[in-house]
C-alpha positions as CSV (number, residue, x, y, z in Angstrom):
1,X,-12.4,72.6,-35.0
2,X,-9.0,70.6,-33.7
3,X,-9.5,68.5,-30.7
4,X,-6.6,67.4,-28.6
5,X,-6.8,63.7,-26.6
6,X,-4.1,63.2,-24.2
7,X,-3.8,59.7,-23.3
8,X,-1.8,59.7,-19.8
9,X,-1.0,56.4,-20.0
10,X,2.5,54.9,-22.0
11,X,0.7,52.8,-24.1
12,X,0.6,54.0,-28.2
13,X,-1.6,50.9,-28.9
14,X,-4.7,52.3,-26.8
15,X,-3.6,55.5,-28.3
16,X,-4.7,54.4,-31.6
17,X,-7.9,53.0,-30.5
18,X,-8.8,56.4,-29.0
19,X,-7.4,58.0,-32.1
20,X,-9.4,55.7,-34.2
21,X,-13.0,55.9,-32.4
22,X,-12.4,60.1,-32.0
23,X,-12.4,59.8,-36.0
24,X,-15.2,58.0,-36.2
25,X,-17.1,59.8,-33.8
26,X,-16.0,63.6,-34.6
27,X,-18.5,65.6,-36.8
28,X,-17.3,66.4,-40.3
29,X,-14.4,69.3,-40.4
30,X,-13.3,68.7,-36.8
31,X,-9.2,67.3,-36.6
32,X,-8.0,65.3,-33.7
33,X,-4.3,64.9,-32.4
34,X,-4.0,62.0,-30.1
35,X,-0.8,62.3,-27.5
36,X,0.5,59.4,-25.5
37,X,2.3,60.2,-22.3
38,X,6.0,59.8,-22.2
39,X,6.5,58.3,-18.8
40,X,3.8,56.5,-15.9
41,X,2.0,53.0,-16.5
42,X,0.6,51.1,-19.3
43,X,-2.6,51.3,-17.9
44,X,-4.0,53.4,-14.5
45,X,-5.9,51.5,-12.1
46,X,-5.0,52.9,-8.6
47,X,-5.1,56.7,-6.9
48,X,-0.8,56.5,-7.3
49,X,-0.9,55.5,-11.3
50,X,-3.5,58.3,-11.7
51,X,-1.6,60.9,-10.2
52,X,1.4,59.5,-12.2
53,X,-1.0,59.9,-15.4
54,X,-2.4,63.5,-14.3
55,X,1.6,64.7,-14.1
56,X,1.9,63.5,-17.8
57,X,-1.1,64.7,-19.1
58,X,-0.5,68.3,-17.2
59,X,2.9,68.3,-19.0
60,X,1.6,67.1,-22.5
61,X,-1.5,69.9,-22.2
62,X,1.4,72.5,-21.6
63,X,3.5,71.6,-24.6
64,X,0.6,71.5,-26.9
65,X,-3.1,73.0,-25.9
66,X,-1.9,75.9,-28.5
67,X,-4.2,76.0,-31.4
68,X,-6.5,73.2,-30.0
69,X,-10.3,74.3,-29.6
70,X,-10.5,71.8,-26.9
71,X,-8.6,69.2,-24.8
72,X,-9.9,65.7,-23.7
73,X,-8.3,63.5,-20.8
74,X,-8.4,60.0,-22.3
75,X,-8.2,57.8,-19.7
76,X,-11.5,57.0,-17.5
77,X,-11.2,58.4,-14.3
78,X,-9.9,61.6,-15.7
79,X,-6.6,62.3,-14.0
80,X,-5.5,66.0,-13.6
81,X,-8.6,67.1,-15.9
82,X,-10.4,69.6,-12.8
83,X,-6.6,70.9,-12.2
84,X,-6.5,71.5,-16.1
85,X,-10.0,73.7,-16.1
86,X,-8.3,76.0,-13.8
87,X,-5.4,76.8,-16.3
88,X,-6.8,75.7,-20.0
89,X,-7.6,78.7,-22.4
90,X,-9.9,76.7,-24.1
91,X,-12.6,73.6,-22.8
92,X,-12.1,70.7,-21.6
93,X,-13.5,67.4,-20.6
94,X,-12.6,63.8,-20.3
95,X,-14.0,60.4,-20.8
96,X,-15.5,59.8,-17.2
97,X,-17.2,63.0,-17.1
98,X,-18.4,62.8,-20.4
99,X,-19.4,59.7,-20.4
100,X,-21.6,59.8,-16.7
101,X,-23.2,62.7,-18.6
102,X,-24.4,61.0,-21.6
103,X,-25.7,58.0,-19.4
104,X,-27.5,60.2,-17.5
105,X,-29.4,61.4,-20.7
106,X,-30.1,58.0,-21.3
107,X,-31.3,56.4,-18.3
108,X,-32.3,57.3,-14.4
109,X,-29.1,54.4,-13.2
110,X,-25.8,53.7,-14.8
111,X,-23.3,50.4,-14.1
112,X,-19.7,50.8,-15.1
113,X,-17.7,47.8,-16.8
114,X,-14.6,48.4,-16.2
115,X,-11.0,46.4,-17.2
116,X,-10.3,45.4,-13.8
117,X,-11.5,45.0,-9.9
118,X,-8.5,47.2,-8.8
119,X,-9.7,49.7,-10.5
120,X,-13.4,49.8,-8.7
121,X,-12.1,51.8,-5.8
122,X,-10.8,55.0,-7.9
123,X,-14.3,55.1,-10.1
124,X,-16.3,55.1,-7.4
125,X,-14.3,57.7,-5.4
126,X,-14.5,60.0,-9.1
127,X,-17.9,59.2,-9.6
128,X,-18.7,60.6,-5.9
129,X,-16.5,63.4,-7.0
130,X,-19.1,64.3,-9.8
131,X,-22.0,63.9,-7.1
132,X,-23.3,60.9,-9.3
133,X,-23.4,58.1,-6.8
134,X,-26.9,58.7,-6.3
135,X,-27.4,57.0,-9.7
136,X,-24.5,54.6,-9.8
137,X,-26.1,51.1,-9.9
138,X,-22.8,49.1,-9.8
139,X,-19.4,48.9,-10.7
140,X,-18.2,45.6,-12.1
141,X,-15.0,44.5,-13.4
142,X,-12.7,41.6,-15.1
143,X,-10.9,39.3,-12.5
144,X,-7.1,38.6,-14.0
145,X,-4.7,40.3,-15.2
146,X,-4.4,41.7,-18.9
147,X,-1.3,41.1,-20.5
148,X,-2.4,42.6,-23.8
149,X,-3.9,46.1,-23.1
150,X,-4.1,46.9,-26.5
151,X,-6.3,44.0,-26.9
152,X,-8.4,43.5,-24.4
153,X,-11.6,43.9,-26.9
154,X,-10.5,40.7,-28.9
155,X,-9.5,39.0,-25.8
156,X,-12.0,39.9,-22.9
157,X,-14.7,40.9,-25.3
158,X,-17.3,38.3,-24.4
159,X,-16.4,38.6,-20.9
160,X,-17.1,42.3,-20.9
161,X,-20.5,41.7,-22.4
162,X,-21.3,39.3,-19.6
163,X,-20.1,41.6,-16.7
164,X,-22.6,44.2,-18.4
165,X,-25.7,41.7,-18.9
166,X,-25.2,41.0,-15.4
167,X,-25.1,44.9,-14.1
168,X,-28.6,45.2,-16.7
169,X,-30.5,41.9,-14.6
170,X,-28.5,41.8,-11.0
171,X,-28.4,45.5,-10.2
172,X,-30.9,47.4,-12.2
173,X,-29.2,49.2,-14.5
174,X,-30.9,51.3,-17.0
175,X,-27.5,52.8,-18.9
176,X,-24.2,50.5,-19.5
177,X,-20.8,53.0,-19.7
178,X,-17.9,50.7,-20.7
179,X,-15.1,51.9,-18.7
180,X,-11.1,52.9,-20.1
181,X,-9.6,53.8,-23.0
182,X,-8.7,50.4,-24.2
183,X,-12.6,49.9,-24.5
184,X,-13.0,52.7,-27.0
185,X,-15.8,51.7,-29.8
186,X,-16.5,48.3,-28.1
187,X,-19.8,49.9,-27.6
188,X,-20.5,50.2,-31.5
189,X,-19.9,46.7,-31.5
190,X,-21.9,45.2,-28.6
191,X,-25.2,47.5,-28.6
192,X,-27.2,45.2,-30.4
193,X,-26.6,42.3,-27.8
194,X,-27.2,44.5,-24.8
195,X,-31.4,45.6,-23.9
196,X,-29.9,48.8,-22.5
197,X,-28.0,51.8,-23.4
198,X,-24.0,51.1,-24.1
199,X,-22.0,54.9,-23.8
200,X,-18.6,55.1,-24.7
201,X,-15.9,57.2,-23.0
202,X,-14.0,58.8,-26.1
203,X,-17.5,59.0,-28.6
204,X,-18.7,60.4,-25.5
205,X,-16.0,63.0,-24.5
206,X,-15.4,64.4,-28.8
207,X,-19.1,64.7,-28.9
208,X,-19.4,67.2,-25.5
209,X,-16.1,68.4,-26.3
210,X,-17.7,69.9,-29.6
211,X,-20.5,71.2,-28.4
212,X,-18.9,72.6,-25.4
213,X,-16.5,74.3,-28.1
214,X,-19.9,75.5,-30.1
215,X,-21.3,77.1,-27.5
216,X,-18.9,79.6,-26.7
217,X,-19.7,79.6,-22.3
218,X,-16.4,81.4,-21.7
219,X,-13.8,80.7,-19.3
220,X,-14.0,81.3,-15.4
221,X,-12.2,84.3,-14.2
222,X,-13.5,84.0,-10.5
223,X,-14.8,80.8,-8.3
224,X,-13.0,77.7,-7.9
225,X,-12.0,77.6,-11.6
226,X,-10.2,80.8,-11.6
227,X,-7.2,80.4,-12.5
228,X,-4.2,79.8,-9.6
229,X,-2.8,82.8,-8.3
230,X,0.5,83.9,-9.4
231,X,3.2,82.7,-6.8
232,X,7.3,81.8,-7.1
233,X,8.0,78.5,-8.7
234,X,10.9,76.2,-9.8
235,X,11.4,73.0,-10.8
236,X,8.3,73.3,-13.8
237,X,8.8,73.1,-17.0
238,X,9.3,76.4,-19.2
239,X,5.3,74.8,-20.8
240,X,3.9,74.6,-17.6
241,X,5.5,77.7,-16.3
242,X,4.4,79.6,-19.3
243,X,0.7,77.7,-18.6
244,X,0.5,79.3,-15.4
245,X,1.9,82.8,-16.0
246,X,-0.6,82.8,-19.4
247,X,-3.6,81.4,-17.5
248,X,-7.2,82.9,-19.0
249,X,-8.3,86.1,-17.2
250,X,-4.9,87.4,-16.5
C-alpha cells in the first residue's frame, strides 16, 4: 500500500516530521511519499493561508495521486481535502478529520492544542464543519510568535504540555488532540505525563487512511461527493484538467 501526504504548507522541515512519524506509524509493507507545496506560507493559521494551502495541495494531488492507494492533507484544518473527495480516484483523509475521529473513540470531550491563538478561529469553524462542536471542550493555543516552525517541539514543548494539562483540569477534557503538522509524534513523547488520551494528527490520518484503503467502500458516483460536472475551463493546469475530465464514475 503507498500513501501520499501532501503538506500544503512551504516548509520541507515539517515535511520531514510528517514523513518521519507516517513511517513510524504505517503498518509493515505500506510506502509513504511526503510532498511539500511549492508556493503559500510556512505555516496556515487563518481562512486566506488555508485556501492558499488548499490551491497547493489541489495542484500537488493532480500531479501525483497516480499509483497512490490513498492521499492525506497534512496540515490540521485540512485545506481543500472535501474539494479533493469529489475528484480523488482513491481515499482520502486528513489530519483534522482523522484525528477528531480517533478522539472520539477515546473519550465523550476533546481539547485542541494548537501552535497559535490565531489559529483558534479556523479549528473551530472546521470542527463545526465536521458537526463535532457538540464534543469540543476547548481550544487552546501558544501566545507568541514561532520563529522556528520546524522546532517548535524542542522549543514550545513544555508549553504545549501545560496548555493541554490545563484543557484536562480547566475545561474537562477527556481526549487531548495536539494540533498541526509541526506537532507530529509529540504525542509519543508526552503521553506518559498527560492523565488523558494524547491523538496525533499524522499517526492518526496513516492509520484511517489504511484502513479506509482495506476496506474497499468505493467511491461516490451520486450525492454531494459526486464528482463535478463536466463544464469549459481555462486557466488549470493540464494535472488538474486531466483530474477533472478523469474524475471516478465518468
Amino acid at each position: 500500500m503507498k500513501l501520499l501526504l501532501i503538506n500544503p504548507n512551504i516548509s520541507t522541515s515539517v515535511s520531514q516530521l510528517i514523513h518521519d512519524e507516517a513511517v513510524r506509524s504505517a503498518c509493515p509493507g505500506t510506502t509513504v511519499e511526503v510532498l511539500t507545496a511549492r508556493s503559500g506560507v510556512a505555516y496556515i493559521e487563518t481562512r486566506f493561508e488555508a485556501m492558499l494551502g488548499a490551491h497547493a495541495a489541489a495542484q500537488l494531488a493532480a500531479e501525483h495521486h497516480a499509483g497512490a492507494d490513498a492521499v492525506i492533507v497534512a496540515a490540521f484544518g485540512d485545506p481543500g481535502l472535501l474539494a479533493l473527495r469529489e475528484v480523488l480516484p482513491c481515499p482520502s483523509t486528513g489530519l483534522t478529520e482523522a484525528a477528531l475521529a480517533s478522539a472520539c473513540l477515546l473519550g465523550q470531550r476533546f481539547s485542541i492544542v494548537a501552535i497559535s491563538q490565531r489559529i483558534r478561529a479556523w479549528y473551530v469553524e472546521t470542527v463545526h464543519a465536521y458537526r463535532l462542536e457538540g464534543r469540543l471542550a476547548s481550544i487552546r493555543g501558544l501566545d507568541e510568535s514561532l520563529t522556528d516552525i520546524g522546532n517548535v517541539q524542542g522549543n514550545q514543548g513544555d508549553r504545549l504540555v501545560a496548555l493541554a494539562e490545563s484543557c484536562v483540569r480547566e475545561d474537562g477534557a477527556d481526549v487531548i488532540v495536539l494540533a498541526g503538522a509541526p506537532l507530529a509524534g509529540l504525542a509519543r513523547s508526552i503521553a506518559g505525563r498527560l492523565p488523558v488520551p494524547v491523538v496525533d494528527g499524522v499517526s492518526s490520518a496513516v492509520r484511517h487512511a489504511e484502513t479506509l484503503v482495506r476496506m474497499g467502500a468505493g467511491r461516490a458516483r451520486t450525492g454531494s461527493f459526486a464528482p463535478p460536472p463536466i463544464k469549459p475551463h481555462q486557466g488549470l493546469s493540464k494535472e488538474v484538467a486531466a483530474l477533472l475530465a478523469q474524475a471516478p464514475g465518468r
